[in-house]
N, C-alpha and C positions, 0 to 999 in steps of 0.2 A: 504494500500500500504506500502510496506516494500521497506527504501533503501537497498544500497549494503551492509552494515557492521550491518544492524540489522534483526535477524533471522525471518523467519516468524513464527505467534504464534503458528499457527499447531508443527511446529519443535520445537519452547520453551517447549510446551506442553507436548509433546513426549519426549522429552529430560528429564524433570521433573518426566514423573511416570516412566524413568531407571533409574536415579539417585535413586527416593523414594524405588523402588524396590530392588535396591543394598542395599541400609541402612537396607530396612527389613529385605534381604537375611544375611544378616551383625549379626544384632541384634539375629534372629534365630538358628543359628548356634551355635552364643555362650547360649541360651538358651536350645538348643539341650544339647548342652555338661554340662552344670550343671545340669540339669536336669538326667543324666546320670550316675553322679558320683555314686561310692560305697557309699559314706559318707553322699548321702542327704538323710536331715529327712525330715518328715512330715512339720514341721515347717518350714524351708527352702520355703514352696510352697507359702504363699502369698506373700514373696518377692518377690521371681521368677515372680510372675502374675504381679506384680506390674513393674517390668521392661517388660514386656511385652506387657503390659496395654500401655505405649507409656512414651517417656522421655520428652514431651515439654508442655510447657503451658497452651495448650488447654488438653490436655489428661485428666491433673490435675484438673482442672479447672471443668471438666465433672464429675470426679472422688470424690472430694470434697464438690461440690456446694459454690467452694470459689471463689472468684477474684486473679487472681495472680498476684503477683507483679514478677517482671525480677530483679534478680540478677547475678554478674559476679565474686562473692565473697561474703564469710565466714566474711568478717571483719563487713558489714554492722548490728546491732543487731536484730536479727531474734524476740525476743520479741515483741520491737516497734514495726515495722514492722505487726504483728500478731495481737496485741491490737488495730491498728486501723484496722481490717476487713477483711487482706488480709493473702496471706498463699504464706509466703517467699519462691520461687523458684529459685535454684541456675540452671543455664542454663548450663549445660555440658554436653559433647559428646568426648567418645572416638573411635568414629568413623573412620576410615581407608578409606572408601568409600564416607564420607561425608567431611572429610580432601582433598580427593583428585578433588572434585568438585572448591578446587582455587587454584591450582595447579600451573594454568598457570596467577594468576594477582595479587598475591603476593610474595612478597621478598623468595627467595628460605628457608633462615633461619625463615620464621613467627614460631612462638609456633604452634604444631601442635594443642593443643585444642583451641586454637581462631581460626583455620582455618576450625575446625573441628564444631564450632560453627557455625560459618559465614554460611558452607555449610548444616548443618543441617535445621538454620530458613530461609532458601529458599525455605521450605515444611511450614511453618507458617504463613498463612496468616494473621493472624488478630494477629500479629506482633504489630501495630501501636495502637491497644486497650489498650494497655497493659502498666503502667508505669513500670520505669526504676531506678534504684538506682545504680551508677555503683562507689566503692571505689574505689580511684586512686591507687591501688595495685602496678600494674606494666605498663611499657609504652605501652605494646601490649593493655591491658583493655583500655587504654587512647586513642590510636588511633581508637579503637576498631569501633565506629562510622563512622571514614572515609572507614574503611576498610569494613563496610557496605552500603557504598552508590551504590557500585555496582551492589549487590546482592539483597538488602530490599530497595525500594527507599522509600515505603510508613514509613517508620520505623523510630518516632519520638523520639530519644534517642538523649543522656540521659534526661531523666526528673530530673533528681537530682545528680548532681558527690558528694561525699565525697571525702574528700581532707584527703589524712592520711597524719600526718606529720612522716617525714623518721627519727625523734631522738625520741626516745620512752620512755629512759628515764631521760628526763627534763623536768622542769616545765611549759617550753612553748611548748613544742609536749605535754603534758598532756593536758594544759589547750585549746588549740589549736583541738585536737582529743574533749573534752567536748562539747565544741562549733559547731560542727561539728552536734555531735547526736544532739544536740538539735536543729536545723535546720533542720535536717532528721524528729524529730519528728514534727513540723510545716509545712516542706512538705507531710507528711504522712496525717496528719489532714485536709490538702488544699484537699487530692489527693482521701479522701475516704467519704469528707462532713462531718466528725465526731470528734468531741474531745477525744484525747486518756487522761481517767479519770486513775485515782490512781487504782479504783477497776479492769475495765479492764487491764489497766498493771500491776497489783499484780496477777493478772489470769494467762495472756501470762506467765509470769516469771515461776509462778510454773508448767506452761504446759512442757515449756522446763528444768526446769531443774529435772522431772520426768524423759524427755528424755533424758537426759543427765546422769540421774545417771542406770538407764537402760543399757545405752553404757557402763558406770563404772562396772558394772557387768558382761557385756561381753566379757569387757577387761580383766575380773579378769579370766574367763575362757580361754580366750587365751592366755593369759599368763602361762595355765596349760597343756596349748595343746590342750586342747576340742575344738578348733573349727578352723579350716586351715584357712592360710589368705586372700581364694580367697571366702570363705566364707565369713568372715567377711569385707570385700571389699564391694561381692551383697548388703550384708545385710546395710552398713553405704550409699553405694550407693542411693538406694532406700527412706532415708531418707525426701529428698525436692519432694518425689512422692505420697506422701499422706496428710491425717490430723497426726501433730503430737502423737493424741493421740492414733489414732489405732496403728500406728506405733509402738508408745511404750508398748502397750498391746501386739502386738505380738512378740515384742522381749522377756517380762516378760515369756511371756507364752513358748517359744523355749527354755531358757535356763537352767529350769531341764529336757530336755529332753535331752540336751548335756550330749555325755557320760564322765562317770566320771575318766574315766584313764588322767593320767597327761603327756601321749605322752613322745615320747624320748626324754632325757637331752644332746641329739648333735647334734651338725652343727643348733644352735641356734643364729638367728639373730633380729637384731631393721632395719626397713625398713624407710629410711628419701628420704628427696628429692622434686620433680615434684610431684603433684597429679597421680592416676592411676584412670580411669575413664572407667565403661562401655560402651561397648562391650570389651574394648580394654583391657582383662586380659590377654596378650601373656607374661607379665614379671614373674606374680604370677604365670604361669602354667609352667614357667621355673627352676622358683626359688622349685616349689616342684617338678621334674623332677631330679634333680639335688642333691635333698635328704637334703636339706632344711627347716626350719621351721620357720617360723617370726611369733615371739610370743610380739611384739610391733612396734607400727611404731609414724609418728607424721605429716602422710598426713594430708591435708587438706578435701583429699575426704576421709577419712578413719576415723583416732584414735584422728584427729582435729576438726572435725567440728563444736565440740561445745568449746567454754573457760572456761565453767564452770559455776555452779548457781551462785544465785543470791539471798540473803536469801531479801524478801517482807514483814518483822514484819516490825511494827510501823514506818514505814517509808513514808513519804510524797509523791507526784507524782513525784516532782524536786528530790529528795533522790532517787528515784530508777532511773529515766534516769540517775542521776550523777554514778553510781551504777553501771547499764549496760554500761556506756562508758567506764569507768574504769576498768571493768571486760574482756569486750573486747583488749580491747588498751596493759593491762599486760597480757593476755593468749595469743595473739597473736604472732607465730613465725615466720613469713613469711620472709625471705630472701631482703625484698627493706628494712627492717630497718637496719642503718647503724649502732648502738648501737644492734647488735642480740649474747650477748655472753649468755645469757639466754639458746638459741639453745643447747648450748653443756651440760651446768648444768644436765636439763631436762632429755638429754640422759643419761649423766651418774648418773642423780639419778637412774635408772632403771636397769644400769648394768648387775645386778647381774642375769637376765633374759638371757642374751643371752653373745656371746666370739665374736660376729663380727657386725658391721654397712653396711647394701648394701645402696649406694646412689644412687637417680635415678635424671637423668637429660632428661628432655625430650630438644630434639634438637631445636634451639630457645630458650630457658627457659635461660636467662643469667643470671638474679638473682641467680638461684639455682648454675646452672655452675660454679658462681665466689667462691660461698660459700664452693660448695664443696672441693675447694683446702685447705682452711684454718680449714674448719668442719677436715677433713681428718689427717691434724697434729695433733691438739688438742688430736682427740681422739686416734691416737696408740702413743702418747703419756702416753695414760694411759692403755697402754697394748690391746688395742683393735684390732684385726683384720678389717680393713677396704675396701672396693672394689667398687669401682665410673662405673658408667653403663649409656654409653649416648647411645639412642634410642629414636626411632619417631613410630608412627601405624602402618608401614611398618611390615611386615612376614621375609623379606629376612635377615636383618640379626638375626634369632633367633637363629641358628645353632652358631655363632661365640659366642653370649651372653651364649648358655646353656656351652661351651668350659667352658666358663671365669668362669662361676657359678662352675661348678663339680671341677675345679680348686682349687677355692674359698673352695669350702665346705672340700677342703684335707688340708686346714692351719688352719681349727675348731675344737680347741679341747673340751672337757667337760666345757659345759656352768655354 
């Protein structure tokens, strides 16, 4: 028996495989369209299958034969993580159709990829299986819980917060973030029945930082123009969708296949800001529309996702967690540290790559919002062409952004 205000199951039910069927119809379409391009190679196709193979938990999970663990961020260390059993999954969706399923029961301004999440593990049942490590990023991740109770009742999160502290560089957010991993690594060990040894985590370490210098190589070709960067988007996308390691074999294996012209020297740009997350490439298809080329960026879902190795000689088990917190905690750029002038160094160590900065702020995202007003002086202060870009998964206004882009790309001159 159903009261008045709660739906009967038949209807939830029904309701559920239009929602799932929109996401798919979602998903497909942009698989249709890369799969289409002039430019894809051969190598491009186990990515491609890999996003189409499914973006959640379970997918992986089948895919693998690993446990996954739920992550909502880049800050947590993916090594640990890995050494004790489990195979780090960043939970993202840039879904438009799965965005729009909380439409109607949250704040009109939410970040569209928490909303875009929320509506996705609605299709996840065994949701509740699964631990949880969520770093205190930003306040949407923080509330992120409640804003699930609607939707996942069965969904026992967080199993573990990280507490980042907001000063990065002092010695009490130093020692404060140290303390933190090493907590994560004692929930890790509670969470998988296993002690993470030296030799396992000397393993994890070199797994990812094979992958990571893998990406280093990639970057080095995108940097030369060999590879668009809605390509290399799928490509870092697809990353938390496999085992590291084929991952990284199939990236080794695509990149002398990349052809070897160094693309044109204009309307060369560094792409900062909001993550850009699949299906939801409507920026990247603008920004090459528009006669554009972003030959570096410093997403999180992109040219970020890893801080970098972590060399595992002669170093003890304590030495290398101290190691991975500390690796993390100074590669990290994200926007809630209040001490983040590192952000602009970084860009302009790289300059010489490109004559202009596009920033993206997805709507909701305040962190980034606030930054980019101050990102924005810094750098045409240093000669730089600059152009701030707020948007959400919405279609409707693309027409006004490709305007602003063709614009933009007429104040680029030779990079």
């Amino acid at each position: 028996m159903t009261t008045q205000n709660t739906p009967a199951p038949d209807r939830v039910a029904d309701r559920k495989r239009r929602n799932a069927a929109r996401i798919a119809g979602e998903v497909e379409r942009e698989l249709q369209s890369l799969r289409g391009r002039e430019d894809r190679l051969a190598g491009y196709d186990y990515f491609l299958d890999l996003l189409a193979g499914g973006i959640h938990p379970g997918a992986v999970e089948r895919r693998t034969g690993m446990p996954a663990l739920n992550l909502l961020c880049i800050q947590a260390p993916l090594e640990l993580i890995h050494a004790a059993g489990f195979l780090p999954f960043k939970i993202f969706s840039g879904s438009h159709a799965a965005d729009a399923l909380n439409a109607g029961g949250l704040p009109a301004l939410t970040c569209p990829l928490l909303r875009s999440v929320q509506g996705l593990l609605q299709f996840e049942d065994s949701l509740a299986r699964r631990p949880w490590v969520l770093p205190t990023t930003c306040d949407w991740i923080v509330k992120l819980p409640e804003m699930l109770r609607s939707t996942c009742p069965d969904a026992k999160m967080p199993d573990h917060w990280l507490e980042l502290p907001h000063l990065k560089e002092t010695d009490a957010g130093r020692e404060h973030w140290r303390d933190e991993v090493f907590r994560l690594k004692k929930f890790l060990e509670n969470a998988s029945g296993r002690r993470i040894g030296r030799k396992d985590l000397a393993r994890s370490i070199a797994t990812y930082s094979r992958a990571w210098e893998a990406l280093s190589r990639l970057e080095a070709r995108r940097q030369a123009g060999a590879i668009p960067f809605v390509w290399f988007l799928a490509l870092a996308n697809t990353f938390f969708l496999d085992a590291p390691e084929r991952w990284t074999a199939s990236v080794d294996a695509l990149i002398p296949t990349l052809p070897d012209n160094a693309g044109r020297k204009e309307g060369r740009i560094f792409f900062a800001g909001s993550p850009v997350y699949f299906p939801n490439f409507k920026l990247p298809r603008l920004i090459e529309e528009a006669g554009i080329a972003v030959t570096g960026d410093d997403l999180c879902s992109s040219g970020r996702i890893f801080p970098g190795g972590v060399s595992a000689d002669a170093a003890s088990e304590h030495e290398l967690v101290a190691a991975l917190a500390q690796r993390y905690h100074q590669g990290c750029l994200c926007p809630v540290f209040a001490d983040n002038d590192r952000r602009v160094h970084n860009i302009l160590a790289v300059a010489g790559n490109f004559s202009g900065v596009l920033f993206h702020v997805l709507k909701g995202c305040h962190p980034y919002d606030l930054e980019s007003h101050s990102l924005e002086n810094a750098l045409k202060r240093q000669g730089l062409k600059f152009i701030r870009l707020e948007t959400d998964y919405t279609a409707e206004d693309s027409r006004n952004l490709l305007t602003r882009l063709e614009a933009f790309r007429q104040t680029l001159g030779e990079a």
